[in-house]
N, C-alpha and C positions, 0 to 999 in steps of 0.2 A: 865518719871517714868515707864510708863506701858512698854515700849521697851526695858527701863531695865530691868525689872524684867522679860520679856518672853525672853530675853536674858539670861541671870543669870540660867533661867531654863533651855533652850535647852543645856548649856553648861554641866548643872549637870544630865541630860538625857542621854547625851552621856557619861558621865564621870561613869554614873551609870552601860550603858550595858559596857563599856571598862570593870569594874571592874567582870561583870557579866562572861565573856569570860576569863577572867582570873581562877576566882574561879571556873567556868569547864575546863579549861584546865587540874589544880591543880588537880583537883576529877579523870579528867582522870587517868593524870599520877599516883596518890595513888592508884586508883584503879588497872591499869598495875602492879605494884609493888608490890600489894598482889596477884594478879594472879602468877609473878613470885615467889614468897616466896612459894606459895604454890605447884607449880612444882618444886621446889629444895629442 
């Protein structure tokens, strides 16, 4: 049970910063696209 569950978590640990590097990716790129908007 305990192995499950410290399993269960490292998976949603990783799954968490997966989503983390997504969501700054995302920010980058909006942010690139208002820097171009504002040059054009």
């Amino acid at each position: 049970m305990l192995v499950e569950l410290q399993t269960k978590l490292s998976f949603q640990e990783d799954l968490l910063q997966q989503l983390n590097t997504v969501v700054t990716r995302q920010q980058n790129q909006i942010d690139e696209l208002r820097r171009i908007e504002i040059l054009h």
